[in-house]
Residue frames as a rotation matrix with the C-alpha (Angstrom) as fourth column:
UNK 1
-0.061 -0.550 0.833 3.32
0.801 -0.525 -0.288 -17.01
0.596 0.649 0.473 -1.55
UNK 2
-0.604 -0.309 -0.735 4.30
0.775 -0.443 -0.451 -14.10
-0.186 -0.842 0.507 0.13
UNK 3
0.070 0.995 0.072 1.88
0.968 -0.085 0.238 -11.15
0.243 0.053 -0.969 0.59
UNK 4
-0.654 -0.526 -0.545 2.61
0.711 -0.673 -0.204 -7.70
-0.259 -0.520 0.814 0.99
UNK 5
0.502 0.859 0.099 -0.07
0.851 -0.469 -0.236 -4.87
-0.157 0.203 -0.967 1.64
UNK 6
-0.641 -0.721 0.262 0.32
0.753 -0.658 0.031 -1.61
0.150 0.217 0.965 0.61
UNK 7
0.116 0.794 -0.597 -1.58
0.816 -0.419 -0.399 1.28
-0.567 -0.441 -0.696 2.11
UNK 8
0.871 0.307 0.384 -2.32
0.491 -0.580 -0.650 4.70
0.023 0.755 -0.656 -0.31
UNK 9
0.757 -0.638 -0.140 1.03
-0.191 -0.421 0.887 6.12
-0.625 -0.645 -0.440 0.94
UNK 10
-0.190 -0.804 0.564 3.07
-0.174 0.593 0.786 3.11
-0.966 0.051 -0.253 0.22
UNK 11
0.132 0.302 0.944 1.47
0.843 0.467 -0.267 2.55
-0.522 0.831 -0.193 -3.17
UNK 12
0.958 0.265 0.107 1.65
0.282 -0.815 -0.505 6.14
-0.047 0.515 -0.856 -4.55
UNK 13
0.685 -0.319 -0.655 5.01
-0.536 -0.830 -0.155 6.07
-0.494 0.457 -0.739 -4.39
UNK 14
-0.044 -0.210 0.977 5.72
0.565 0.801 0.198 3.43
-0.824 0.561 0.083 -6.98
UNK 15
0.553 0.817 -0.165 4.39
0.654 -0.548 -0.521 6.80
-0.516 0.180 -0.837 -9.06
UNK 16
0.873 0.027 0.487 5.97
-0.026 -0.995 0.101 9.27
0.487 -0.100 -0.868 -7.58
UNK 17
-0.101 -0.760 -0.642 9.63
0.455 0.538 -0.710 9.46
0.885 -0.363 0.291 -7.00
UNK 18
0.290 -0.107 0.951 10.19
-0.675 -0.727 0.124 10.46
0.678 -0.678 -0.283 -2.98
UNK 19
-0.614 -0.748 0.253 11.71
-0.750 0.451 -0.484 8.89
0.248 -0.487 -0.838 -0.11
UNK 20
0.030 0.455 0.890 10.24
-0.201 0.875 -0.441 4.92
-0.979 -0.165 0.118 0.49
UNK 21
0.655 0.485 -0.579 10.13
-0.729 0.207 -0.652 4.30
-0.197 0.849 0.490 -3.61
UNK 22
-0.207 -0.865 -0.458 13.15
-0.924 0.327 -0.200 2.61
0.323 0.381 -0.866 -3.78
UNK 23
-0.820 -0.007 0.573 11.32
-0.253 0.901 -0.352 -0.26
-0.514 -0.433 -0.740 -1.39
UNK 24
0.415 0.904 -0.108 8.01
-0.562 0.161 -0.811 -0.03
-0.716 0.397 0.575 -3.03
UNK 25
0.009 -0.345 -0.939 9.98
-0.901 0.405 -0.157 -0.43
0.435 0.847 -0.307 -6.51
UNK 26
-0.468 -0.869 -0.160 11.18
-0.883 0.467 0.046 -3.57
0.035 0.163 -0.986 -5.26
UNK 27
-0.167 0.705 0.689 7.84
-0.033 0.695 -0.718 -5.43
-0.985 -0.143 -0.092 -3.85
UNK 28
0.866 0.445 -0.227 6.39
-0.390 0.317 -0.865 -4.67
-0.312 0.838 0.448 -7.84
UNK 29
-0.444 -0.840 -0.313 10.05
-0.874 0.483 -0.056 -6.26
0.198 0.249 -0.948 -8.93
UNK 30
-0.757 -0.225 0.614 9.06
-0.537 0.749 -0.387 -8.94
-0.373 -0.623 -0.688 -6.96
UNK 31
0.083 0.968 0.238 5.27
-0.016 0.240 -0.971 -9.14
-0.996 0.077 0.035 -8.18
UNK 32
0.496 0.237 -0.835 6.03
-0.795 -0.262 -0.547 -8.68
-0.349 0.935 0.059 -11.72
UNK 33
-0.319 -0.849 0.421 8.16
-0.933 0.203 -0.298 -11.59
0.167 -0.488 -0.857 -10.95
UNK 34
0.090 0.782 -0.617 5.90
-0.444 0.586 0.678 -13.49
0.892 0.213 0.400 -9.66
UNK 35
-0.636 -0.600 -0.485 7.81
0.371 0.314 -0.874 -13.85
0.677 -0.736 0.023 -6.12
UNK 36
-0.689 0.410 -0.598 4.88
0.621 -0.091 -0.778 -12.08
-0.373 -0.908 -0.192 -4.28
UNK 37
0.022 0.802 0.597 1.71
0.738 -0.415 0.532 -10.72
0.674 0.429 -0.601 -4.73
UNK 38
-0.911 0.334 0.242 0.81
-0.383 -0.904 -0.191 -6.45
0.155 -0.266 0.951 -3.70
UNK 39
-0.330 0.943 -0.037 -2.35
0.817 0.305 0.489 -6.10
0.473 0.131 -0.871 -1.89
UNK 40
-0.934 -0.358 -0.014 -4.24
0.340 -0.874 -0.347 -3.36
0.112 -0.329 0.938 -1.39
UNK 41
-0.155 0.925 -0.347 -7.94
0.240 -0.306 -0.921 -2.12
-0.958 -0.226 -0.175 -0.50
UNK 42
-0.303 0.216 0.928 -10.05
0.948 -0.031 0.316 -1.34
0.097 0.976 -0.195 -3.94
UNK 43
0.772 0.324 -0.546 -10.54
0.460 -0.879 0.129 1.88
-0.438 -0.351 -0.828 -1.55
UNK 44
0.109 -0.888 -0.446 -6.98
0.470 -0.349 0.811 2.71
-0.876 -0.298 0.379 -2.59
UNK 45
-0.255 -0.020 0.967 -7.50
0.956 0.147 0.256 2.88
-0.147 0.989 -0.018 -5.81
UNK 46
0.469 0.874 -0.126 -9.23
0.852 -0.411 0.324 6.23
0.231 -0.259 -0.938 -4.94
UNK 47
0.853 -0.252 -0.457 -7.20
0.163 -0.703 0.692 7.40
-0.496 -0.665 -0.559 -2.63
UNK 48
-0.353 -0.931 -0.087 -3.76
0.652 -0.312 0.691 7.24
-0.671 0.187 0.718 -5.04
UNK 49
-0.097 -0.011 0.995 -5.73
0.844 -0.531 0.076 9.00
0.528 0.847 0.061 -7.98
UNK 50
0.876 0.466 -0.127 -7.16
0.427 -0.625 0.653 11.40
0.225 -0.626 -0.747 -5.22
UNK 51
0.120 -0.905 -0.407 -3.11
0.501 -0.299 0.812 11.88
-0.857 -0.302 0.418 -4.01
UNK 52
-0.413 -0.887 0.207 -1.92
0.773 -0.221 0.595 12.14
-0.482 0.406 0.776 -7.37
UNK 53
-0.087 0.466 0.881 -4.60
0.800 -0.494 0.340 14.87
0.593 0.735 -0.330 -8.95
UNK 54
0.821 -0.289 -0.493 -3.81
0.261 -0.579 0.773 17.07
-0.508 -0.763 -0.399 -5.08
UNK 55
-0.272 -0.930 -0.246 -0.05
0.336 -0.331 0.882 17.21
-0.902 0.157 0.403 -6.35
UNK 56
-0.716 -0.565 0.410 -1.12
0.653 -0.337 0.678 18.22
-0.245 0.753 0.610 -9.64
UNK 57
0.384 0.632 0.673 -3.57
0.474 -0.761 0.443 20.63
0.792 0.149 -0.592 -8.86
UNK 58
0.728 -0.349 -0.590 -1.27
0.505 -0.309 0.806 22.47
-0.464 -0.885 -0.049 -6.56
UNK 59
0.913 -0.350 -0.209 1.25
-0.186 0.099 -0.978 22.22
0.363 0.931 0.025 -9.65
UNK 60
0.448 -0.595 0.667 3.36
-0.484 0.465 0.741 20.04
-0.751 -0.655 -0.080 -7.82
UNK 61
-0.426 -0.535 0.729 3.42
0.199 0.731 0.653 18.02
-0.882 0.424 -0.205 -10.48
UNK 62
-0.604 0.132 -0.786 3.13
-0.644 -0.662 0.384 18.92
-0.469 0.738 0.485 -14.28
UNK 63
0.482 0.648 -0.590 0.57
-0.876 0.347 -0.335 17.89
-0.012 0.678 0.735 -16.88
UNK 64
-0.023 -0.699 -0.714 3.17
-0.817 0.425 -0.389 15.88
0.575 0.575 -0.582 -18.32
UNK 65
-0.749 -0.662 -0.002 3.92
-0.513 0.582 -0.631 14.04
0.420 -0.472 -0.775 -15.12
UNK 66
-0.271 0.834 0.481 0.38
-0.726 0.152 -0.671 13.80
-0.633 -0.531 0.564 -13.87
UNK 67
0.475 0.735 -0.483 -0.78
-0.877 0.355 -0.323 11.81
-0.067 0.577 0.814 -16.93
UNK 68
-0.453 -0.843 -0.289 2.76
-0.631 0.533 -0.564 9.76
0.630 -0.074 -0.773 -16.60
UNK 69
-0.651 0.061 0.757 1.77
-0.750 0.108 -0.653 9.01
-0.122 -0.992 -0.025 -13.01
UNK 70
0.136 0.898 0.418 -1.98
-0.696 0.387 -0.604 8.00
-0.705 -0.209 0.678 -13.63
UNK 71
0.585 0.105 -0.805 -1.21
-0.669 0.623 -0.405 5.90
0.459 0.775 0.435 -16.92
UNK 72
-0.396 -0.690 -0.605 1.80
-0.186 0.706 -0.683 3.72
0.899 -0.158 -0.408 -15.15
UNK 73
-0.907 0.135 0.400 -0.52
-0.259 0.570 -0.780 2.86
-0.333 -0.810 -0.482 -11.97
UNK 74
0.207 0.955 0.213 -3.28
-0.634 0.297 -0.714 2.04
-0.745 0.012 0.666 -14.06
UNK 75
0.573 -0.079 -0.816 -1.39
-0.724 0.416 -0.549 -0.44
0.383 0.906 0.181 -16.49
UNK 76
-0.610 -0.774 0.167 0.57
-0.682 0.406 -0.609 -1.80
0.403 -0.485 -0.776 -13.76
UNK 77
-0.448 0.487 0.750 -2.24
-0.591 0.467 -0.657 -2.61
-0.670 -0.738 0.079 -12.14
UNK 78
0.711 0.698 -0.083 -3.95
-0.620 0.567 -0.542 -4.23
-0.331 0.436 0.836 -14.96
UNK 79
-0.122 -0.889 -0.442 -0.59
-0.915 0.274 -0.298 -5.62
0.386 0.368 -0.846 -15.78
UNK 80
-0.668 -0.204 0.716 -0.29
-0.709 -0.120 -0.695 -6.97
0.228 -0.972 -0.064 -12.44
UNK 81
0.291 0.923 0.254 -3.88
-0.801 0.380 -0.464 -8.44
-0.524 -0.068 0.849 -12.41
UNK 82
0.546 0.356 -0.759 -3.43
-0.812 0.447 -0.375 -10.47
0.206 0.821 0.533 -15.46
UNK 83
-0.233 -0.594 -0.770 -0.28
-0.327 0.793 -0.513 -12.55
0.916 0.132 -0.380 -13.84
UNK 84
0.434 0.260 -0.863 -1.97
0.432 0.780 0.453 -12.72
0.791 -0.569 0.226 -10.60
UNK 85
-0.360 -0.710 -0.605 0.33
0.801 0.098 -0.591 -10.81
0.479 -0.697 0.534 -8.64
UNK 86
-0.960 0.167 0.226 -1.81
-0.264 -0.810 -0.523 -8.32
0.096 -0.562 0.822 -7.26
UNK 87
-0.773 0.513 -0.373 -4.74
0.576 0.814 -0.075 -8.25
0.265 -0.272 -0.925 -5.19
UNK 88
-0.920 0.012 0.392 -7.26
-0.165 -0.918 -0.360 -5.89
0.356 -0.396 0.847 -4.90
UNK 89
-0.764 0.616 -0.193 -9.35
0.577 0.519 -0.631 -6.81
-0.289 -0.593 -0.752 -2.04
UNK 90
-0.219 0.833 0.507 -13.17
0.392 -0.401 0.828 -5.33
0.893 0.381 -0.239 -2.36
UNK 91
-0.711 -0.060 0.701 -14.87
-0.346 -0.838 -0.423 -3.47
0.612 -0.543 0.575 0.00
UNK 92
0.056 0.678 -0.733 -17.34
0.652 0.531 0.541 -6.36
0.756 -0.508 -0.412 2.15
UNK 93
0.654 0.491 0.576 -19.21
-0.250 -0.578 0.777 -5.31
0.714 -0.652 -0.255 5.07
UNK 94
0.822 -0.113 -0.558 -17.14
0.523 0.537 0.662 -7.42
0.225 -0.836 0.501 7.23
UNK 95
-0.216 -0.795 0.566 -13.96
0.656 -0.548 -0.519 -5.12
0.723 0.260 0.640 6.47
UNK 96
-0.307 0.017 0.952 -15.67
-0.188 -0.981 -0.044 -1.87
0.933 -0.193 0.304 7.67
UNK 97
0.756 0.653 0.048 -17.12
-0.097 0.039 0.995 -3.42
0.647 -0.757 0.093 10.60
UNK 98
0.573 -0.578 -0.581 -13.91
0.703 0.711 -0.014 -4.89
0.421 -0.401 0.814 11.36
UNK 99
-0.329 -0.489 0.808 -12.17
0.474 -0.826 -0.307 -1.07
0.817 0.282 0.503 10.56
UNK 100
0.584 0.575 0.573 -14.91
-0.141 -0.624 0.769 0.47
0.800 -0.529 -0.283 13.51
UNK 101
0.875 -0.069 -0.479 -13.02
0.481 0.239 0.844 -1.03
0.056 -0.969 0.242 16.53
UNK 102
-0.112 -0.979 -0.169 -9.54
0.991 -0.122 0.052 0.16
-0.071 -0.161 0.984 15.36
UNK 103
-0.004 0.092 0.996 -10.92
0.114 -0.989 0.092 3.84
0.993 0.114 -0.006 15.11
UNK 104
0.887 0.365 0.282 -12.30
-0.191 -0.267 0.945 3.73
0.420 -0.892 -0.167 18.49
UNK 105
0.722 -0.590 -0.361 -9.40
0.658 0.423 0.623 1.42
-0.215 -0.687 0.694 20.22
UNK 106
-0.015 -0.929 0.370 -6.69
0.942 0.111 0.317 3.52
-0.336 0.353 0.873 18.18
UNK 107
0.761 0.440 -0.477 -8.57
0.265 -0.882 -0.390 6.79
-0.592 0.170 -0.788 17.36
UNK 108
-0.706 -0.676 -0.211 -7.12
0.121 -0.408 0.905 7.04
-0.698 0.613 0.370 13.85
UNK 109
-0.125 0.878 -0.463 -9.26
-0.731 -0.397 -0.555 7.95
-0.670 0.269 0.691 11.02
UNK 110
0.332 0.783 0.526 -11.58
-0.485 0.620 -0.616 5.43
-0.809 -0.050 0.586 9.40
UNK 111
0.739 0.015 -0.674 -9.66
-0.671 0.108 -0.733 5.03
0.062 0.994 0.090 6.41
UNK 112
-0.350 -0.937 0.019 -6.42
-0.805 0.290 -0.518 4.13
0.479 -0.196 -0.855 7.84
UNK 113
-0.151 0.404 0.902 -8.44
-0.908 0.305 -0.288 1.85
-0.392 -0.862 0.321 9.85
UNK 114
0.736 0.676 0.044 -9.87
-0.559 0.643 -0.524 0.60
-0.383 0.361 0.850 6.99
UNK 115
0.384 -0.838 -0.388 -6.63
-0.710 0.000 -0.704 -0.04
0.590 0.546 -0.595 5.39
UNK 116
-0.638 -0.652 0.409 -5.28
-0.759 0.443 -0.478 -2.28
0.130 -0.615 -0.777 8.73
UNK 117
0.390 0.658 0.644 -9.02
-0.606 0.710 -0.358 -4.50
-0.693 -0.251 0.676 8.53
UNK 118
0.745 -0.049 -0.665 -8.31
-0.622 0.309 -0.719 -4.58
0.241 0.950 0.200 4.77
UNK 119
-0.337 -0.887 -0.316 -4.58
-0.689 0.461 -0.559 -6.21
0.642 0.029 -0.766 5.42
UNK 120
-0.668 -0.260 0.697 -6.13
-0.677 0.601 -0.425 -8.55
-0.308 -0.756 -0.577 8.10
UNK 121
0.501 0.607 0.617 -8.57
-0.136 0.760 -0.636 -9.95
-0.855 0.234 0.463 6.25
UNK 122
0.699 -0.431 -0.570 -6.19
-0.481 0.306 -0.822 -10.63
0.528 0.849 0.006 3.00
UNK 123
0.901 -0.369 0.229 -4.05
0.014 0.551 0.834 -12.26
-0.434 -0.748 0.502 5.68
UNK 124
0.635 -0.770 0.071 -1.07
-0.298 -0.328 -0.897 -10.47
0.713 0.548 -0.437 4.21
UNK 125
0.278 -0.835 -0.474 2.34
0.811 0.468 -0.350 -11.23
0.514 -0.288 0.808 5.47
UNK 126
-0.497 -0.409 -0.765 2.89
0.812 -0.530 -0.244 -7.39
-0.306 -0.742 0.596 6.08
UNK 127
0.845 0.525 -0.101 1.14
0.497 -0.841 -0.214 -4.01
-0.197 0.131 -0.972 6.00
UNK 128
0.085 -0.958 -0.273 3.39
0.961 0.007 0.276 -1.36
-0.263 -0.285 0.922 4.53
UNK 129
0.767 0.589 -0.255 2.86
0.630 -0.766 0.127 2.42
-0.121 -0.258 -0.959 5.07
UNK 130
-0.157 -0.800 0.579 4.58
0.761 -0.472 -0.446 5.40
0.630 0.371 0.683 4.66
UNK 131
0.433 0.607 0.667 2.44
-0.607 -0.351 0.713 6.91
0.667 -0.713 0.216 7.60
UNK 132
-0.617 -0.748 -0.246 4.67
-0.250 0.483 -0.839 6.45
0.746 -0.456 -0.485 10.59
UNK 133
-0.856 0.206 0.475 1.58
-0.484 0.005 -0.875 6.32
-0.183 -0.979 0.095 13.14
UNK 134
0.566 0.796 -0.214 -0.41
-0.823 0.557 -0.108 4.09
0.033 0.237 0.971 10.89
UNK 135
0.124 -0.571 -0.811 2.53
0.052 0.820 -0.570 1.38
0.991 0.029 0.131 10.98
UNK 136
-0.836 -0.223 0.501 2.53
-0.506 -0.040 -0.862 1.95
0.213 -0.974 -0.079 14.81
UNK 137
0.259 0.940 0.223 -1.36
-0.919 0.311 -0.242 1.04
-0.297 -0.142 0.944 14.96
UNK 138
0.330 -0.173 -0.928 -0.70
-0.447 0.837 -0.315 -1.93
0.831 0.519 0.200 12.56
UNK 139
-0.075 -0.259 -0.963 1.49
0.043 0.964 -0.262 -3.33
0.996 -0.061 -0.061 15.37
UNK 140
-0.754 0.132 0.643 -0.11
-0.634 0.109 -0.766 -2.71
-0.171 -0.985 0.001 18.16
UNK 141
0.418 0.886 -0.200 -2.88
-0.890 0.354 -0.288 -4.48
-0.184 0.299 0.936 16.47
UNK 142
0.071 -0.678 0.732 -0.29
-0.100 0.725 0.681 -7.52
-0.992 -0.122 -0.016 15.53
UNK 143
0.998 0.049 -0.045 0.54
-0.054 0.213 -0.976 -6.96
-0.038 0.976 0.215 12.03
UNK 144
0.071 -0.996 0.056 4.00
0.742 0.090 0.664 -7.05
-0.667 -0.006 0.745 10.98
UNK 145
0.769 0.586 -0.256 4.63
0.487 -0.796 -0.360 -3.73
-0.415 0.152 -0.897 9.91
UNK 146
-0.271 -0.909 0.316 7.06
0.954 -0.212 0.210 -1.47
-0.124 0.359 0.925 7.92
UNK 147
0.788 0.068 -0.612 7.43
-0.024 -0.990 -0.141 2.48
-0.616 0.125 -0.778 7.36
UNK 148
0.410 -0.759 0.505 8.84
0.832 0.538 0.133 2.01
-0.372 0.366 0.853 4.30
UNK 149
0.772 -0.346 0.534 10.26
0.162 -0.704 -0.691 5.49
0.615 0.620 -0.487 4.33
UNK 150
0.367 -0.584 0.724 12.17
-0.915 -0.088 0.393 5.16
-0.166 -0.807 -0.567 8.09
UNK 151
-0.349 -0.524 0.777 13.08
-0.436 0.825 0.360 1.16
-0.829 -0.213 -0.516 7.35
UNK 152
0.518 0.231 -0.823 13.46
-0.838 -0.054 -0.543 0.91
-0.169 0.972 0.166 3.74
UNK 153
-0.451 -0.886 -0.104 16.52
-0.815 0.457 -0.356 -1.51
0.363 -0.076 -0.929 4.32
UNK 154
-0.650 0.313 0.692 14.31
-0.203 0.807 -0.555 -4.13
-0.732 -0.501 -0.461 6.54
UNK 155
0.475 0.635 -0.609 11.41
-0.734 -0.096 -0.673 -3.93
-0.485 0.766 0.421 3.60
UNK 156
0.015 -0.738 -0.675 14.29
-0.928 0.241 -0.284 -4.99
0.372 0.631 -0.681 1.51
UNK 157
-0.593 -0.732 0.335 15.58
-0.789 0.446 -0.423 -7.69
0.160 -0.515 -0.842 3.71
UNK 158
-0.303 0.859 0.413 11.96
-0.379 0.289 -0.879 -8.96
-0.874 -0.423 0.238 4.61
UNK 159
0.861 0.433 -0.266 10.74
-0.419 0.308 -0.854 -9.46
-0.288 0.847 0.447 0.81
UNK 160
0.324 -0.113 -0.939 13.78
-0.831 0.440 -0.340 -11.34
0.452 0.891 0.049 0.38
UNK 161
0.128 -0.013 -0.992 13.90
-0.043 0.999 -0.019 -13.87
0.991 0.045 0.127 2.39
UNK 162
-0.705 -0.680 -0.200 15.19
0.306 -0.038 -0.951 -12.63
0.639 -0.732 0.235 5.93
UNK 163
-0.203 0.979 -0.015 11.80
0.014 0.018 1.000 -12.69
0.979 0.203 -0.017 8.24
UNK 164
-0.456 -0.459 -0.762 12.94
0.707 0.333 -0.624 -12.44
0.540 -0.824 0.173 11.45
């Protein structure tokens, strides 16, 4: 079955409408489905509440929406869980060790790192980012990569069927 990471970026905006949601939307289509499973780092979990309580302590985003936000990625996910179609990987030593070389070789910061060990050890299909110089790293590292806010259209194309 097909596999498709999502890094804190790509996963926050399933949330939050802004530009990339329209591909996100479609991977959970797919996963709620059952056509492909979401995987992501149990670090993320962190980092989207961490995103989405920034925008609404700024008052980016209102009460209203903030509680919206957090209540539909925390039912999705448990949704999500229950049929299987999501994966949230844990945090093993081997990850972070794995995460040190791509800081050093790639001098990005340790999360994002982690985020590109995390997708290689879940032997996802693709890594998908909304962070245009963390989807560079990804493939210089050999992932198959997307910025699903510059190549929302290939995202598309890629979760259905067209892998080239």
């Amino acid at each position: 079955m097909l596999k498709i990471y999502l890094d804190s970026s790509a996963l926050t905006k399933r949330y939050l409408y802004e530009a990339g949601s329209s591909a996100v939307d479609e991977i959970f289509r797919g996963a709620e489905a059952g056509e492909l499973v979401v995987v992501f780092s149990i670090w993320n979990i962190g980092e989207v509440l961490g995103a989405l309580d920034a925008r609404y302590r700024r008052r980016w985003l209102s009460e209203g929406d903030f509680v919206e936000a957090l209540r539909g990625f925390t039912d999705e996910t448990i949704k999500l869980l229950r049929l299987r179609s999501v994966a949230a990987v844990p945090l093993f030593t081997s990850i972070l060790i794995g995460a040190w070389s791509v800081v050093l070789s790639h001098h990005i910061y340790e999360a994002d790192a982690l985020q590109l060990s995390t997708c290689n050890y879940s032997q996802s299909n693709a890594f998908l980012s909304g962070d245009e110089e963390l989807v560079s790293a990804a493939r210089q590292i050999g992932l198959k990569a997307f910025d699903v806010v510059r190549e929302e259209k290939e995202v598309k194309l890629f979760i259905k069927g067209d892998r080239a």
